[in-house]
N, C-alpha and C positions, 0 to 999 in steps of 0.2 A: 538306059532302062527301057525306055519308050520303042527303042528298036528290037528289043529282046523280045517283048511279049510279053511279059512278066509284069504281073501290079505290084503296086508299093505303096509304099505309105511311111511319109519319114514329119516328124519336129524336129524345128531347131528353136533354141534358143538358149539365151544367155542368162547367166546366176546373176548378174551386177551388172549395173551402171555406173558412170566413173562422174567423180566430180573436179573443178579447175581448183589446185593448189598454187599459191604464192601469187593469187589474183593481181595483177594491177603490176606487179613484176618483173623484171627484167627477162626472167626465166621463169615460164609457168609450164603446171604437165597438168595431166590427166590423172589420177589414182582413185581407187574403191574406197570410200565413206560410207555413211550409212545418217547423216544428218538433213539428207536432202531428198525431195521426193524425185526426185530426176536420176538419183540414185537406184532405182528400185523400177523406172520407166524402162523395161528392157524389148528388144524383139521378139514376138514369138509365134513362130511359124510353122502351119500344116501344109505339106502338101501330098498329093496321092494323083495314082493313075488313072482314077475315074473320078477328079476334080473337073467339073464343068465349066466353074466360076472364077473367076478373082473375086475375094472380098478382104475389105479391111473392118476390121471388129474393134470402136473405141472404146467397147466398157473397160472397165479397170477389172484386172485380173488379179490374185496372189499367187505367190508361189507355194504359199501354204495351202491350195486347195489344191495343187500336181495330182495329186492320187483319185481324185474327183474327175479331172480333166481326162488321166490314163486311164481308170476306167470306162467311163465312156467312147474312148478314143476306140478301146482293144475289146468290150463288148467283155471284158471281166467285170466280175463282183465279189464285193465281199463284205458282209455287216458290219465291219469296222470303217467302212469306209462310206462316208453321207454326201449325196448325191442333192444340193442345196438349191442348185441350179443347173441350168446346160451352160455348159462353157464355153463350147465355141457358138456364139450370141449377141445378143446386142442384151439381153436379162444383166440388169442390175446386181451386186454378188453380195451386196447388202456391206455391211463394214468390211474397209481391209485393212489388217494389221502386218505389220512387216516385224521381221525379228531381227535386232541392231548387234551391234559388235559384242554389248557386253551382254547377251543369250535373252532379253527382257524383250518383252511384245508391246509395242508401238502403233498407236492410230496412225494410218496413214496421212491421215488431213491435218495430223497434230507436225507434223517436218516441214522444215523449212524449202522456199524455192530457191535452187542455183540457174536462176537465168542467166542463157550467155546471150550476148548485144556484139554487136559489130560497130564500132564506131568513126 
């Protein structure tokens, strides 16, 4: 793209984070939970042709504010849609709740930690 001349501007990221089944195990995997905050810890990345900077953003983000974040992103609006904070930021996003397998909203701080250890 950078050789074309042409600007861009792309996200990426991911719906889920996976958590370790059959811990401790003979055979363990990876699979989608929803009981753990490392579940819900996912990548998510801008990037653009008139980016100047690397920056890494640690506040805690939801996926339940997408339509906050795309607007701002795309410079659309629309009264349905509340602009709480800036999201690409280091601004605090105030409570984040996630929404678990059986459709119910969830504190984030209320999930448990799946740490992985190297031993």
């Amino acid at each position: 793209l950078r050789h074309s001349g042409d600007s861009f501007s792309l996200v990426y990221f991911s719906d889920h984070g996976l958590a370790f089944k059959e811990r401790g195990k003979a055979v363990q995997y990876l699979a989608h939970d929803d009981k753990f905050q490392q579940n819900f810890q996912v990548p998510f990345m801008v990037l653009s042709s008139d980016s100047k900077a690397h920056r890494i953003i640690k506040a805690r983000r939801s996926a339940n504010d997408f339509l906050s974040f795309f607007s701002q992103w795309t410079g659309i609006s629309a009264k349905e849609i509340k602009n709480r904070y800036r999201f690409i930021s280091e601004q605090k996003a105030g409570p984040v709740y996630i929404t678990n397998f059986k459709l119910q909203k969830v504190d984030y701080n209320h999930l448990g930690s799946d740490i992985f250890s190297l031993k």
